[in-house]
C-alpha positions in Angstrom: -31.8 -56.2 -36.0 -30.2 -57.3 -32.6 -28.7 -54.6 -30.6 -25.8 -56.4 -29.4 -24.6 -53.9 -26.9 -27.7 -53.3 -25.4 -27.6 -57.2 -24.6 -24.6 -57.0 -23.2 -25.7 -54.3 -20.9 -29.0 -56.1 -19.8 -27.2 -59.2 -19.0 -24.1 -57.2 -17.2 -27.0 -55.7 -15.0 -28.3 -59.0 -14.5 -24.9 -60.5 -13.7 -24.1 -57.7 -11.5 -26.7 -58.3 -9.4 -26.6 -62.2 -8.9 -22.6 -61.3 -8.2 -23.9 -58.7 -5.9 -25.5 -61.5 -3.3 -22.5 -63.6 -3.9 -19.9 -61.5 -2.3 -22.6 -60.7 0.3 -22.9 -64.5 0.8 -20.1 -64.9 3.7 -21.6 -62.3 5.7 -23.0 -64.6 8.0 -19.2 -66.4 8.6 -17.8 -63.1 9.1 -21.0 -62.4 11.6 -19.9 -65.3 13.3 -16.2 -64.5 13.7 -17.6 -61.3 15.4 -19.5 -62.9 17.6 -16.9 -65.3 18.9 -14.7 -62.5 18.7 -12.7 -65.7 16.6 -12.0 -67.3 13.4 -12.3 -70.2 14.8 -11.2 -72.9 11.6 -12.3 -70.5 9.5 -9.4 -70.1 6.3 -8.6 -66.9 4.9 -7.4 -67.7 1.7 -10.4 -68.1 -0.3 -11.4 -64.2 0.5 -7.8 -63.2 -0.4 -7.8 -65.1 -3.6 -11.2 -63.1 -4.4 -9.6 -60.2 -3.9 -6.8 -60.8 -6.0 -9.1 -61.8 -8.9 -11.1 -58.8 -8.0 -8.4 -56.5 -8.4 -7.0 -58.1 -12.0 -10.3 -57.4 -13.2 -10.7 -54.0 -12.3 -7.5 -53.2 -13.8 -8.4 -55.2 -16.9 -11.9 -52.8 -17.1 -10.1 -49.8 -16.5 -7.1 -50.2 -18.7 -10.5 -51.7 -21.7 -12.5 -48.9 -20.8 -15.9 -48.7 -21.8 -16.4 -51.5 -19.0 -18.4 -49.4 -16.4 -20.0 -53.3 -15.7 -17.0 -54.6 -14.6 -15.9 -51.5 -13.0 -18.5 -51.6 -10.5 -18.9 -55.6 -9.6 -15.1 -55.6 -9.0 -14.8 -52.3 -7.1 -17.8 -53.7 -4.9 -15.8 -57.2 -4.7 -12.8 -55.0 -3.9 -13.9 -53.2 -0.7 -16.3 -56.2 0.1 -13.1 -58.5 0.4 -10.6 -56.2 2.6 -14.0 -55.6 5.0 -13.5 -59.8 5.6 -10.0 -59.8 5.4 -9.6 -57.0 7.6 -11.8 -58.4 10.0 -9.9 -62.1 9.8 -6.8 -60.2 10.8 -8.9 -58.5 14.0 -9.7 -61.8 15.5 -7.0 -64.8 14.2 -4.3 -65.6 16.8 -1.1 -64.2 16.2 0.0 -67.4 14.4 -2.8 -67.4 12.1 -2.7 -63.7 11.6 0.7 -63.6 10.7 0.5 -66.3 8.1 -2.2 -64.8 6.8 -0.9 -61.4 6.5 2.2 -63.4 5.0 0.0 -64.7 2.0 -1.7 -61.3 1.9 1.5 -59.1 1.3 2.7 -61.9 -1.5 -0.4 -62.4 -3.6 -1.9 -59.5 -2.9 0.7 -56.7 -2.8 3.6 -58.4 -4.4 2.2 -60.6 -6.8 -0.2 -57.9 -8.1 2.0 -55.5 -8.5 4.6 -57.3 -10.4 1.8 -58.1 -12.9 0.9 -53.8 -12.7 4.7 -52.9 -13.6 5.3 -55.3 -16.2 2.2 -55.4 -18.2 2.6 -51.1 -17.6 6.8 -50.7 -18.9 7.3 -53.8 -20.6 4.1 -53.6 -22.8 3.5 -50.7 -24.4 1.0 -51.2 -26.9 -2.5 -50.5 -25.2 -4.6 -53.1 -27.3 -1.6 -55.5 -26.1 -2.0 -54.6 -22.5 -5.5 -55.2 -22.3 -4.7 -58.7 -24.5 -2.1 -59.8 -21.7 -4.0 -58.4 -18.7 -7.0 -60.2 -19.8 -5.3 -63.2 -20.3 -3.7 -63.0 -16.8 -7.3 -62.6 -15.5 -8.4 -66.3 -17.3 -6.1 -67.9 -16.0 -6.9 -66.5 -12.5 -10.3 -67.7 -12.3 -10.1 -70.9 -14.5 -8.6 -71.5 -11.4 -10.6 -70.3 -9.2 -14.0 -72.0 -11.0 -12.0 -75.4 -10.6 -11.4 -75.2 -7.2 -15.1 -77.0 -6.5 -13.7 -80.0 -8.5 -13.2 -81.3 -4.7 -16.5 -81.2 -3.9 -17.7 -83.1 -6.9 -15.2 -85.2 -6.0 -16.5 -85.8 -2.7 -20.4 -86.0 -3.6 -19.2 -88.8 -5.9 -17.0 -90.5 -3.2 -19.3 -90.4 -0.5 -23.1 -90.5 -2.8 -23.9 -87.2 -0.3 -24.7 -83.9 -1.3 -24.3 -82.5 2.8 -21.9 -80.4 1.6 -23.0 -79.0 -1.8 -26.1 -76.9 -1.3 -28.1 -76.8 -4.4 -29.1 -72.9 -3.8 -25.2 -71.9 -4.0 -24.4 -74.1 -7.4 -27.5 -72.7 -8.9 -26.8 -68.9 -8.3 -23.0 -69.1 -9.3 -24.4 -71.3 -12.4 -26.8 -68.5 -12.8 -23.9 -66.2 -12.9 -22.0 -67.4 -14.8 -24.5 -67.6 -17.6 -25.3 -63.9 -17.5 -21.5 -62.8 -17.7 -20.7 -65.5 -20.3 -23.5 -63.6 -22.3 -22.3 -60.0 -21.5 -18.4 -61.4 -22.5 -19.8 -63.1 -26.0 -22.4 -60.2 -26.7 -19.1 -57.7 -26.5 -17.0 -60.1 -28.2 -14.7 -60.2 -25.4 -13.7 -63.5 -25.1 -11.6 -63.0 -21.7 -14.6 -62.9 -20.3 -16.6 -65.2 -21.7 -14.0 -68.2 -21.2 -14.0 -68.4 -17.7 -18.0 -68.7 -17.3 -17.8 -71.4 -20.4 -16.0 -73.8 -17.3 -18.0 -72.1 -14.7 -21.7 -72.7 -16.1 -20.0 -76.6 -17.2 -19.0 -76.8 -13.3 -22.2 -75.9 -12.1 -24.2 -77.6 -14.2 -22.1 -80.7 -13.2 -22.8 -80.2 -9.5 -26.8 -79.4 -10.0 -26.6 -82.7 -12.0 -24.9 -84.8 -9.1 -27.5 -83.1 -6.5 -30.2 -84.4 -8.3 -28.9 -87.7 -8.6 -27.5 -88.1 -5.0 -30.2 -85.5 -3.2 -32.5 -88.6 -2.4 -29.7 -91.0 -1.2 -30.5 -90.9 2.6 -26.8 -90.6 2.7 -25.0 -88.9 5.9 -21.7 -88.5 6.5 -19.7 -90.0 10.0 -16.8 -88.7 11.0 -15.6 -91.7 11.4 -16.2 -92.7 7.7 -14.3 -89.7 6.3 -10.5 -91.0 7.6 -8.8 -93.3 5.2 -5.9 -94.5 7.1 -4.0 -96.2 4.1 -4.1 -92.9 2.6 -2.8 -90.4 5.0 -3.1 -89.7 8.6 -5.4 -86.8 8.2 -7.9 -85.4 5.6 -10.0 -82.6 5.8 -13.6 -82.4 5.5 -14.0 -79.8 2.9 -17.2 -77.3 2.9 -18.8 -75.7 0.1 -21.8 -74.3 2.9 -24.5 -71.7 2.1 -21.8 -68.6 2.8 -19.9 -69.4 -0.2 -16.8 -70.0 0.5 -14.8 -73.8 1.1 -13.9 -73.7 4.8 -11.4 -76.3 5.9 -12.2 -77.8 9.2 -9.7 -80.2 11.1 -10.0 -83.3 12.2 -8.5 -84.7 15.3 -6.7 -88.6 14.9 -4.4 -90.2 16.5 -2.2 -93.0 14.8 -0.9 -96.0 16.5 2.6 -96.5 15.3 2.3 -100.3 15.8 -0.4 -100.4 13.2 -1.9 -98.8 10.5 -5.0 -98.0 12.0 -6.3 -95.0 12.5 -7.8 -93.9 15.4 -10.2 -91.5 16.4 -9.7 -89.5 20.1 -12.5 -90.2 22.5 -14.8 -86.7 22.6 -15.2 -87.6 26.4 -11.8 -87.8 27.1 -10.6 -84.8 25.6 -11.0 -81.3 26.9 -12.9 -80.1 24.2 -15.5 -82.1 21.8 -14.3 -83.0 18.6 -17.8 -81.5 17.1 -19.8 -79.1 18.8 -22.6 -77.6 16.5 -21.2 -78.6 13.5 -17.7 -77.0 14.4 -14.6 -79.1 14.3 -12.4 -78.4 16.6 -8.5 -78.9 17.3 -7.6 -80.9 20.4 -4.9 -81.5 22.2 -3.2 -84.8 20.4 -2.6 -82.8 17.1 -2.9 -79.6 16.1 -3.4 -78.7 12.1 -4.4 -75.3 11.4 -4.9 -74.2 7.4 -4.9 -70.4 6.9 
C-alpha cells in the first residue's frame, strides 16, 4: 500500500528545492542595482507581494503544524525577500523609496497584521483558524499565479515569445506540480488549489512558446504604442530573474492629432534604450514602484 505521507514529503523536498532557485532567481537584478548603486526602472512591488504571500503561509504552517515543508520554503522566502527589499530601499530615490516604503508599511505591516489579530481573537476554534488562514493564503496567490496572464496576453498580441523565457515557465510549471502533489497527497486542499491554476498557467505559456518560438518575430519599440488606446503602455518583462519589471516608455503626443509620437534618441539627453534599459527622458516622466 501507498505511503501517502511519505509522498508528500518526497515531493515537498522536491518542491522545496525547485522553490529554492526561484527566490534565488532575482539575484542577478538585485546584483545589478548594486552595481549601479540604482534601481534604475526596476519595481518593488512584485518582491513585496512575495513577501506578503511568504509570510501568510508561514503563519498558515505554523498555526497547521506538522508542516516543517512549508515552514522552511517560506521562512527562506521570508528573509530572501527583505534582503531585496531592503536593498531597493538603499538605492531608490527618495521618491521611489518613500512610495515604496508606503506600500510596504500597508501590505506588509498593516494588512498582515490585521489578518494576524482577527483570524487570532475573532476565531477561536483552531481547526477554523487554519480553515480561514488557508483560505486567505488561496486567494493570495490565485492572484499572484494570474498575474502572467499579461504576458500571455502579449505573446499572443505580438506572435513573440522575447519576453517569456521558456526556462522560467518550465521551472515554476515544475513547481507547481511538486507542491500540487505534496497539497493532494496531505489532503490539504489550500494548497493544492493554487498550483491546480499555476501548473494550467504554465502549461499555457510552454504551449504558446512552442507555437510562437520559431516566428522570427522581434519586437520595435515603435510597434508597442497604440495611440488610440492610451498615450503610454508599458512593455512588460517576465526576464530570466523572475520577476515582471515595468520599464517606461518615452512619447510625446501632439495635441493637434492623435498620433503618437516617439522622441528622437539623438535629440534627447539620454537614449531611450541603452542595453536593453529603458529609460525616462525629459518630455515625460512615469515611474511605477
Amino acid at each position: 500500500m501507498i505511503n501517502h505521507h511519505l509522498l508528500a514529503i518526497i515531493f515537498g523536498i522536491l518542491g522545496n528545492a525547485i522553490s529554492f532557485c526561484v527566490f534565488l532567481a532575482p539575484l542577478p537584478t538585485f546584483y545589478r542595482i548594486y552595481k549601479n548603486k540604482s534601481t534604475e526602472s526596476f519595481q518593488s512591488l512584485p518582491y513585496q507581494v512575495s513577501l506578503f504571500s511568504c509570510m501568510l503561509w508561514l503563519y498558515y504552517a505554523l498555526i497547521k503544524q506538522d508542516a516543517f515543508l512549508l515552514i522552511t520554503i517560506n521562512s527562506f522566502g521570508c528573509i530572501v525577500e527583505t534582503i531585496y527589499i531592503a536593498l531597493f530601499f538603499a538605492y531608490a530615490t527618495r521618491d521611489k523609496r518613500i512610495a515604496a516604503m508606503k506600500l510596504f508599511f500597508t501590505i506588509n505591516v498593516a494588512f498582515f497584521s490585521l489578518i494576524l489579530m482577527i483570524t487570532h481573537f475573532a476565531v477561536r476554534s483552531p481547526s477554523l483558524q487554519v480553515s480561514v488562514i488557508g483560505w486567505i493564503c488561496v486567494s493570495i496567490s490565485v492572484s499572484v499565479f494570474a498575474a502572467p496572464l499579461m504576458i500571455v496576453a502579449r505573446v499572443i498580441k505580438t506572435k513573440s515569445v522575447e519576453f517569456m523565457p521558456f526556462t522560467l515557465s518550465f521551472f515554476l510549471t515544475i513547481s507547481a506540480v511538486m507542491w500540487f502533489a505534496y497539497g493532494a497527497f496531505l489532503h490539504d486542499i489550500c494548497i493544492a488549489i493554487p498550483n491546480v491554476v499555476g501548473f494550467i498557467l504554465g502549461m499555457l505559456q510552454m504551449v504558446l512558446y512552442g507555437i510562437y518560438r520559431n516566428s522570427g518575430v522581434k519586437i520595435d519599440t515603435e510597434k508597442k504604442i497604440n495611440s488610440s488606446e492610451q498615450q503610454l503602455k508599458t512593455i512588460v518583462v517576465m526576464s530570466q530573474l523572475g520577476v515582471s519589471e515595468v520599464h517606461p516608455v518615452d512619447i510625446t503626443v501632439d495635441p493637434l492629432s492623435e498620433t503618437v509620437h516617439h522622441e528622437d534618441p539623438s535629440k534627447q539627453k539620454e537614449p531611450s534604450i541603452e542595453d536593453g534599459k529603458c529609460h525616462v527622458g525629459t518630455v515625460a516622466r512615469f515611474e511605477y514602484i
